[in-house]
N, CA, C and O atoms as a GROMACS GRO file, in nm:
protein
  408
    1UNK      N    1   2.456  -0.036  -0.329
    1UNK     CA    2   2.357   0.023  -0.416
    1UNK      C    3   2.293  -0.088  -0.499
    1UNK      O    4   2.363  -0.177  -0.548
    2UNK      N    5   2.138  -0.083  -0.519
    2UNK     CA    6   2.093  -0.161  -0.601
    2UNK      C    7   2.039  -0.069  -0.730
    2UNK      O    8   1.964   0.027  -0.708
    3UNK      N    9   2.096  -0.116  -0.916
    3UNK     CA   10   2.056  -0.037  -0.969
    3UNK      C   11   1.963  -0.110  -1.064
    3UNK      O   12   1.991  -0.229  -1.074
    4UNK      N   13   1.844  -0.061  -1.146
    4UNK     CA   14   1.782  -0.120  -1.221
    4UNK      C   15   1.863  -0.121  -1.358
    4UNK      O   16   1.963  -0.063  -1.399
    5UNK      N   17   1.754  -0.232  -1.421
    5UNK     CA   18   1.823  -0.225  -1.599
    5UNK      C   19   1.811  -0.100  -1.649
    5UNK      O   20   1.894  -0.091  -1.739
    6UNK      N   21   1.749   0.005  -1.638
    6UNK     CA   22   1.786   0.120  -1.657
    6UNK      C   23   1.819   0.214  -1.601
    6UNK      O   24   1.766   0.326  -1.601
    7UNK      N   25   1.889   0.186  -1.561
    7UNK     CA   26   2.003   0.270  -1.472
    7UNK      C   27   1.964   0.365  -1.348
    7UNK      O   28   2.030   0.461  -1.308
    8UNK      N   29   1.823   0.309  -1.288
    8UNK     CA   30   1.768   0.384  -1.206
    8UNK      C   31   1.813   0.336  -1.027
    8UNK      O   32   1.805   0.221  -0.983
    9UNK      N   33   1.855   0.448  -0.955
    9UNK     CA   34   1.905   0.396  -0.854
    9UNK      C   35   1.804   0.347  -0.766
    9UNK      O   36   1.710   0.426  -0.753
   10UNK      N   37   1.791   0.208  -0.681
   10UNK     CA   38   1.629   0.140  -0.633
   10UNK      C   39   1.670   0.157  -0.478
   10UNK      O   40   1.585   0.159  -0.389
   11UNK      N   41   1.816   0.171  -0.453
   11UNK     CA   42   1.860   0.152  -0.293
   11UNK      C   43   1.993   0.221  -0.336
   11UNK      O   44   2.045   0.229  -0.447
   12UNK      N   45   2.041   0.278  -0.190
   12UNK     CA   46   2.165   0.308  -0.200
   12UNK      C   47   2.168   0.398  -0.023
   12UNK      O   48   2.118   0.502   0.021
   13UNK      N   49   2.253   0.291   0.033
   13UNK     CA   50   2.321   0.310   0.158
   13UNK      C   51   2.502   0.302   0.136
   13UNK      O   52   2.575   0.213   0.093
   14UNK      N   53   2.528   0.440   0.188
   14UNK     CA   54   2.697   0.425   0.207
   14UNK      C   55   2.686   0.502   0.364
   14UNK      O   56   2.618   0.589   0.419
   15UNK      N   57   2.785   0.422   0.393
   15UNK     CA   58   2.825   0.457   0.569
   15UNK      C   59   2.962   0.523   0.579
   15UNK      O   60   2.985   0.636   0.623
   16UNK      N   61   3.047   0.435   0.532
   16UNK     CA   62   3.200   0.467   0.527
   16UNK      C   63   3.221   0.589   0.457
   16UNK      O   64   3.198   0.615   0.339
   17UNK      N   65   3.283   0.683   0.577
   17UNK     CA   66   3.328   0.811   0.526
   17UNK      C   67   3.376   0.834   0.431
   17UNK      O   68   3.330   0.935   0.378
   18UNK      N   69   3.493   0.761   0.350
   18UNK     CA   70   3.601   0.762   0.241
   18UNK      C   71   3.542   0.745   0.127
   18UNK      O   72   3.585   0.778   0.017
   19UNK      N   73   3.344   0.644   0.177
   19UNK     CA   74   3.301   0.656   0.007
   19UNK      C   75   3.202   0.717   0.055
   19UNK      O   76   3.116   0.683  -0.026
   20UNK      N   77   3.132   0.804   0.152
   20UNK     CA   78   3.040   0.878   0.100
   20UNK      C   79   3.093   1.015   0.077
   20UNK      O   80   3.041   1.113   0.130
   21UNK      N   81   3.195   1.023   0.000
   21UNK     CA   82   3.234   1.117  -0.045
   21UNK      C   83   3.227   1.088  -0.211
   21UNK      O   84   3.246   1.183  -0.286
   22UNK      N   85   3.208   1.001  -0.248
   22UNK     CA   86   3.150   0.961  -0.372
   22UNK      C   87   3.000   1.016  -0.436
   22UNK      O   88   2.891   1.019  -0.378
   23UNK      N   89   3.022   1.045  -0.530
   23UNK     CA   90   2.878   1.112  -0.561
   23UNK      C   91   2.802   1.025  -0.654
   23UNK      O   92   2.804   1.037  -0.776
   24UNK      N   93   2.723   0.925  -0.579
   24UNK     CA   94   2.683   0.791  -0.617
   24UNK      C   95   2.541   0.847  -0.687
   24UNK      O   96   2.482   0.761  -0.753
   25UNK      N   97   2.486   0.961  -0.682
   25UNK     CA   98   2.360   1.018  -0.677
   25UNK      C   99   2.324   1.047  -0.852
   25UNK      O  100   2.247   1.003  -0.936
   26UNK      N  101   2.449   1.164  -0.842
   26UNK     CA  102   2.418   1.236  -0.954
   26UNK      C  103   2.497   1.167  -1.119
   26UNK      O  104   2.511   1.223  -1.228
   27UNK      N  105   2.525   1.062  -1.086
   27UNK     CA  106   2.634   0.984  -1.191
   27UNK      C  107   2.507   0.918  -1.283
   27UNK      O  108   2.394   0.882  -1.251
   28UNK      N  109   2.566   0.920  -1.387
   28UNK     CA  110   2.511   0.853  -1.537
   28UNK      C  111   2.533   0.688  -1.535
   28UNK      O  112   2.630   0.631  -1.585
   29UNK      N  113   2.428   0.625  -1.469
   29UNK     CA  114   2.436   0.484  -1.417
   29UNK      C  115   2.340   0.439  -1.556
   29UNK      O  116   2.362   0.321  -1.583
   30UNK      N  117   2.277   0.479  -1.616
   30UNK     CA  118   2.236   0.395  -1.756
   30UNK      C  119   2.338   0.410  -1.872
   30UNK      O  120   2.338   0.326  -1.961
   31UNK      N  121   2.419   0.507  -1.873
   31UNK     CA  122   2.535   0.448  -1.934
   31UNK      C  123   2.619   0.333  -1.886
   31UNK      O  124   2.649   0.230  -1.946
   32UNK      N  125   2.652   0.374  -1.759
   32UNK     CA  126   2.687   0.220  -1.674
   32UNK      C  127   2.658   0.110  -1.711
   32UNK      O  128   2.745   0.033  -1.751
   33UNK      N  129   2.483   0.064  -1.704
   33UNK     CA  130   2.478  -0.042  -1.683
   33UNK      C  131   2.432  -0.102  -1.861
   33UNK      O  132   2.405  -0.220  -1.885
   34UNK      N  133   2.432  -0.015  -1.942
   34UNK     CA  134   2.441  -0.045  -2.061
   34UNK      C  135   2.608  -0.093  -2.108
   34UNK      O  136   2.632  -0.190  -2.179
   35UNK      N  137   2.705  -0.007  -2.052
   35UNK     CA  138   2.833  -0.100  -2.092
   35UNK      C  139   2.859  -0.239  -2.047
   35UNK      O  140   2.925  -0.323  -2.110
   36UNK      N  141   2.786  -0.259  -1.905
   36UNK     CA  142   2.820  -0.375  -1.880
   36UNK      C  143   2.704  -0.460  -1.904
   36UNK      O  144   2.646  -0.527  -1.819
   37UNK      N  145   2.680  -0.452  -2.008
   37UNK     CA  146   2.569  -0.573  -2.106
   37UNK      C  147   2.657  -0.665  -2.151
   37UNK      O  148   2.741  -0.670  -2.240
   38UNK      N  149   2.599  -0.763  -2.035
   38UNK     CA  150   2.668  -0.921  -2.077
   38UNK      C  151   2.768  -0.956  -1.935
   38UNK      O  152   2.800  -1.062  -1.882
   39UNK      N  153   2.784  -0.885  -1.919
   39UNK     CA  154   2.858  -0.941  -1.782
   39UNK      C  155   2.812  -0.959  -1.634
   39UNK      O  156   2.764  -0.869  -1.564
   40UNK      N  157   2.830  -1.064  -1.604
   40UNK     CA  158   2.746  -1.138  -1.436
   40UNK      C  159   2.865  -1.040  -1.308
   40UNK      O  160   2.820  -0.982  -1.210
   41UNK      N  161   2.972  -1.044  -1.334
   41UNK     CA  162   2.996  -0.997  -1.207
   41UNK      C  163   3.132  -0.923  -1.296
   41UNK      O  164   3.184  -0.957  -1.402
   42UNK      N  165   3.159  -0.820  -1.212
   42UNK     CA  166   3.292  -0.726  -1.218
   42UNK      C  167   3.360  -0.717  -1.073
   42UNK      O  168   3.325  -0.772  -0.968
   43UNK      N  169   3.456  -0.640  -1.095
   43UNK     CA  170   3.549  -0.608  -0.967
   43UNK      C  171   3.629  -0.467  -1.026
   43UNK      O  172   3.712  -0.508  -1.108
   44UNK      N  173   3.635  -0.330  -1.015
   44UNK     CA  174   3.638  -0.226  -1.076
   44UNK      C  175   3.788  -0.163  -0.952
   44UNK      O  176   3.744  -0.131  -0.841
   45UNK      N  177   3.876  -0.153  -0.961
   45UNK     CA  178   3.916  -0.090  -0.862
   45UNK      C  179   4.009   0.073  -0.896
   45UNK      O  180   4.101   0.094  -0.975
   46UNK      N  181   3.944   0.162  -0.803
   46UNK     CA  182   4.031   0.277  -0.853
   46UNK      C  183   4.104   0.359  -0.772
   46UNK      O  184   4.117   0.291  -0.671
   47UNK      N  185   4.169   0.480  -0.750
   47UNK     CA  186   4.249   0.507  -0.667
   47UNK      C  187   4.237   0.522  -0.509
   47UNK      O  188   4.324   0.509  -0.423
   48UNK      N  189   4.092   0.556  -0.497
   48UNK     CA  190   4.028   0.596  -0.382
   48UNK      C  191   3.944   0.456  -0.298
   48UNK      O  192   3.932   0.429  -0.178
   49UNK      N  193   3.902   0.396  -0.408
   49UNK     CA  194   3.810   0.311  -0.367
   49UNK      C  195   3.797   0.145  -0.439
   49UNK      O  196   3.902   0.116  -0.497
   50UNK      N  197   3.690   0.036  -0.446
   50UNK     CA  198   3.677  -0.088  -0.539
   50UNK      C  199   3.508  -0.040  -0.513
   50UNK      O  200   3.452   0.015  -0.418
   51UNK      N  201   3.462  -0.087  -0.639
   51UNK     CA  202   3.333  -0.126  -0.699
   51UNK      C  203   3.312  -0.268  -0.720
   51UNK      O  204   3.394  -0.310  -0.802
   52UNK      N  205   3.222  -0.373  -0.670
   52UNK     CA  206   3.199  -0.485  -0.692
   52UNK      C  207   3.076  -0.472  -0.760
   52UNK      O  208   2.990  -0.421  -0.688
   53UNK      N  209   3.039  -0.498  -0.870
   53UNK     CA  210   2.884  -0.473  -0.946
   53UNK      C  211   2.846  -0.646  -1.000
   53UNK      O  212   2.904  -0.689  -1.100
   54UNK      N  213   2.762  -0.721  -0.936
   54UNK     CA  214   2.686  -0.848  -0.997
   54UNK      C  215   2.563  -0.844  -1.044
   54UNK      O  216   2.481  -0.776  -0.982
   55UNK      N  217   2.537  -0.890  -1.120
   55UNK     CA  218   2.419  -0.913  -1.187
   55UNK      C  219   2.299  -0.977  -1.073
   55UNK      O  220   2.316  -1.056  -0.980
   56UNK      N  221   2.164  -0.904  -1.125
   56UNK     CA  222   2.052  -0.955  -1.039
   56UNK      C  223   1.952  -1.006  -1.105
   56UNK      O  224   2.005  -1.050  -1.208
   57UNK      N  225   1.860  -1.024  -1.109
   57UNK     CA  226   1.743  -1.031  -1.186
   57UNK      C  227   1.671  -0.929  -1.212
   57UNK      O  228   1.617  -0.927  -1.322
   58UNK      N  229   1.647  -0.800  -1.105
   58UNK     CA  230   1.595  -0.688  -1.163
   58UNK      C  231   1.715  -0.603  -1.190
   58UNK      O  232   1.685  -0.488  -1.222
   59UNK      N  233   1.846  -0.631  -1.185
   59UNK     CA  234   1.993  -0.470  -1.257
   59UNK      C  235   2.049  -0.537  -1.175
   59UNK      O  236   2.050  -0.660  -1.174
   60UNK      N  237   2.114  -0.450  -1.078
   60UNK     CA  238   2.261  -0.485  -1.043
   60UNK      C  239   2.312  -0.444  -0.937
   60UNK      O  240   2.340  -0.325  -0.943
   61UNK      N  241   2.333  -0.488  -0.850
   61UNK     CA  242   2.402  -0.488  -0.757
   61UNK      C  243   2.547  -0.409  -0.694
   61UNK      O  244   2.630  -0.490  -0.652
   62UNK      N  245   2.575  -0.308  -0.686
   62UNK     CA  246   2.710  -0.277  -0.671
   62UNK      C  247   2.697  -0.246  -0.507
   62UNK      O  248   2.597  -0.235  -0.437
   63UNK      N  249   2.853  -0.236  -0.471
   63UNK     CA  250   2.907  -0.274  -0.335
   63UNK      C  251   3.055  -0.185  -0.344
   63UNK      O  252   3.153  -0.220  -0.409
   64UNK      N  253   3.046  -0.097  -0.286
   64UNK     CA  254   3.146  -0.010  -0.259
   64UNK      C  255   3.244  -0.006  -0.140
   64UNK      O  256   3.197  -0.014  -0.027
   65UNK      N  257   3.359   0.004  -0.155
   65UNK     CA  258   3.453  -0.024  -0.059
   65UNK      C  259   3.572  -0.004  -0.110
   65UNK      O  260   3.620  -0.004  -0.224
   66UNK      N  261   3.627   0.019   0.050
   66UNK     CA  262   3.777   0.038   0.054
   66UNK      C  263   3.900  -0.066  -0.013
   66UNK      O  264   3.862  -0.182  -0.034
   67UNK      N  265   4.016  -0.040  -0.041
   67UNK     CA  266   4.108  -0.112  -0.102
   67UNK      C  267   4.143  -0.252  -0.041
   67UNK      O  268   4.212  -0.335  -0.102
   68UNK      N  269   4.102  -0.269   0.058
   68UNK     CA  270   4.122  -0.366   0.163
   68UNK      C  271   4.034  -0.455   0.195
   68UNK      O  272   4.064  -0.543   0.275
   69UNK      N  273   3.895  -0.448   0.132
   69UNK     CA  274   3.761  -0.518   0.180
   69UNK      C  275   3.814  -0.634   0.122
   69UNK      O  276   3.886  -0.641   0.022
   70UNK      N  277   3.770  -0.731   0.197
   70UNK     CA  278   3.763  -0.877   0.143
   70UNK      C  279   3.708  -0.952  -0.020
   70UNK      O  280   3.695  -1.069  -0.056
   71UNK      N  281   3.704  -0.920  -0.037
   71UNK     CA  282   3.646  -0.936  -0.203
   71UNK      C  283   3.542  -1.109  -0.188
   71UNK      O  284   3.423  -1.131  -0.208
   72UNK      N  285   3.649  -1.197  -0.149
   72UNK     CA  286   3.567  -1.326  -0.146
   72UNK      C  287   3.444  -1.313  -0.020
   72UNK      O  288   3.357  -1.400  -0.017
   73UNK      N  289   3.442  -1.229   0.059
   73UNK     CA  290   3.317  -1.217   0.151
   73UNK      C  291   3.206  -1.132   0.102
   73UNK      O  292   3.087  -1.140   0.131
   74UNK      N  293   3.261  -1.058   0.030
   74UNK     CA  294   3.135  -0.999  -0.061
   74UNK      C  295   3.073  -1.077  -0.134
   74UNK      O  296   2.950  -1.080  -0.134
   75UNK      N  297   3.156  -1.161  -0.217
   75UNK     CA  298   3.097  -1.227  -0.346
   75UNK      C  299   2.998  -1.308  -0.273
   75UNK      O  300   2.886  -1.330  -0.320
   76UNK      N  301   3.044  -1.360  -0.140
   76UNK     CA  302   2.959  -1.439  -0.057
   76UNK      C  303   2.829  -1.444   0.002
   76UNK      O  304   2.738  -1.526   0.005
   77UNK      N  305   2.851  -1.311   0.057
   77UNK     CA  306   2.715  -1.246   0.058
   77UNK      C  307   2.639  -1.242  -0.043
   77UNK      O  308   2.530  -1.299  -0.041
   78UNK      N  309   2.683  -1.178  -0.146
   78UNK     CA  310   2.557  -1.152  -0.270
   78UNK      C  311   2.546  -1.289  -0.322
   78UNK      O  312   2.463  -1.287  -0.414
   79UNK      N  313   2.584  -1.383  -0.308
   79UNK     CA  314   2.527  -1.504  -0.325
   79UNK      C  315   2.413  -1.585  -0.241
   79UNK      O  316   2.342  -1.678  -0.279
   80UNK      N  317   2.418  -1.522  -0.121
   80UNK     CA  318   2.340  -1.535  -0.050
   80UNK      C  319   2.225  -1.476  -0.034
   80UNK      O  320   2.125  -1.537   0.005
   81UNK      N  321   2.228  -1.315  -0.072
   81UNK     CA  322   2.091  -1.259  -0.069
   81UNK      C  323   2.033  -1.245  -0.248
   81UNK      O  324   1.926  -1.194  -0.280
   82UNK      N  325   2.112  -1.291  -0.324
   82UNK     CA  326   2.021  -1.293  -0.463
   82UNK      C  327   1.952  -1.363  -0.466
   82UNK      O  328   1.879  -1.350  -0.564
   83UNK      N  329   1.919  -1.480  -0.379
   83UNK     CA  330   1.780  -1.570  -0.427
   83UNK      C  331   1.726  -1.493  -0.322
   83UNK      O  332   1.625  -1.560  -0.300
   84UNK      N  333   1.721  -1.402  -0.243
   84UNK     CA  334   1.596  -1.340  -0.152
   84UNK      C  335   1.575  -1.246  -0.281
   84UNK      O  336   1.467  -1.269  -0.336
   85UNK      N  337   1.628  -1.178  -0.321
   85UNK     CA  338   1.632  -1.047  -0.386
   85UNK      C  339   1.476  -1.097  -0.519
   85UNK      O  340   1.372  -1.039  -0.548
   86UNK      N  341   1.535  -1.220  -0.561
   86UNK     CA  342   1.479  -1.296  -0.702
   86UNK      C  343   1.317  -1.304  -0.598
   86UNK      O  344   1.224  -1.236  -0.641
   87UNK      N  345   1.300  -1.366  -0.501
   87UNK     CA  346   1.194  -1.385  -0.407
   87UNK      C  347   1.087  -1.259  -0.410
   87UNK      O  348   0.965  -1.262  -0.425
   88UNK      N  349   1.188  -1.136  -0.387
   88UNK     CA  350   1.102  -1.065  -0.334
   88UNK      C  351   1.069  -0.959  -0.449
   88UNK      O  352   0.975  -0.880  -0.445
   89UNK      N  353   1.154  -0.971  -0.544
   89UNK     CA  354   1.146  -0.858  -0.667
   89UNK      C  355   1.007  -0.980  -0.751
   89UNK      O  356   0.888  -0.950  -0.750
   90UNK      N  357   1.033  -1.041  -0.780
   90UNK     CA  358   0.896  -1.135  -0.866
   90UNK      C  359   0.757  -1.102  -0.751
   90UNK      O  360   0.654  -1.093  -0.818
   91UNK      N  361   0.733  -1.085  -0.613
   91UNK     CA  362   0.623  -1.085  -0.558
   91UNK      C  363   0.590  -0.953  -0.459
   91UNK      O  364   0.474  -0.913  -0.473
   92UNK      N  365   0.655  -0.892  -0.379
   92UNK     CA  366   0.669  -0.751  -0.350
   92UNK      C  367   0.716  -0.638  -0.370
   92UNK      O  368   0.682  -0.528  -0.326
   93UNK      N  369   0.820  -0.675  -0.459
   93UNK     CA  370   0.899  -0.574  -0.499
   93UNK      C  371   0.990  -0.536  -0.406
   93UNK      O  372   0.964  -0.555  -0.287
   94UNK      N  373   1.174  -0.447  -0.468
   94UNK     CA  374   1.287  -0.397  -0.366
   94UNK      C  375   1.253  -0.360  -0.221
   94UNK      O  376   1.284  -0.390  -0.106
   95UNK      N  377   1.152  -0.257  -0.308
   95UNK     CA  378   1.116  -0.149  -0.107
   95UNK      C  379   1.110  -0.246   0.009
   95UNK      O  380   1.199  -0.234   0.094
   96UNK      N  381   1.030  -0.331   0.025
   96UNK     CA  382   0.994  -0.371   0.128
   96UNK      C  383   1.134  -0.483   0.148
   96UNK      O  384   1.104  -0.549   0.247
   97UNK      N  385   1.243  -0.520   0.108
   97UNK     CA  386   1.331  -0.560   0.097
   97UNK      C  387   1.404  -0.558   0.175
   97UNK      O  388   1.433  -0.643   0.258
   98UNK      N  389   1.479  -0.360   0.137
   98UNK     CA  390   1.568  -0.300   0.230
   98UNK      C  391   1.456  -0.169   0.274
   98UNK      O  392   1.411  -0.069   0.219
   99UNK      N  393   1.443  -0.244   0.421
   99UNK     CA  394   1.365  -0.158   0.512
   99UNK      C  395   1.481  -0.050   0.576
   99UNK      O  396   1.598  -0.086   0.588
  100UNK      N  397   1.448   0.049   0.605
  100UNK     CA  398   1.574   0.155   0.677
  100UNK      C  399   1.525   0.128   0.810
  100UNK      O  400   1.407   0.115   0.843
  101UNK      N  401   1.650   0.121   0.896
  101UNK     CA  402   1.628   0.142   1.052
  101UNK      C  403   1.622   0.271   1.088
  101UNK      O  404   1.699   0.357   1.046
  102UNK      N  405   1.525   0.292   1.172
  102UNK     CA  406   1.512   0.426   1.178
  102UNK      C  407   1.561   0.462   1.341
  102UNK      O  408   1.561   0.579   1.381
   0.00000   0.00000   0.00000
């Protein structure tokens, strides 16, 4: 999921059965992302699932997964696509970003 500074959801793909049973939709994400004022990256883990949430230039980034996901391959990734993200949010904006396969 990509969320803005105010807590508006900009993307959000879940595949894995175990979290799209999560109700990523209807949740109070500007309270969210107002608590985590000031912090670049988290790691959230709870009974069912882990939340990875990093900081972007337009909000934030979270990454949902099972108890088992690799943690250092995530961090890896989003290190890798935040300077596209910074690229494309300053000159086209998210949408054209994450295109859906149809």
């Amino acid at each position: 999921m990509v969320l803005s500074n105010e807590g508006q959801v900009l993307y959000r793909d879940v595949r894995a059965a175990e979290l799209s049973r999560l109700d990523t939709e209807s949740g109070n994400w500007a309270s969210f992302i107002k608590a985590l004022d000031g912090i670049r990256e988290a790691d959230f883990i709870f009974e069912n699932c882990r939340v990875y949430v990093r900081e972007s230039a337009g909000g934030y980034i979270l990454v949902l997964m099972g108890h088992f996901a690799p943690v250092a391959m995530v961090r890896l990734n989003c290190d890798i696509v935040l300077p596209s993200l910074k690229q494309v949010h300053a000159s086209k904006g998210l949408a054209r970003f994450f295109k859906r396969k149809r």
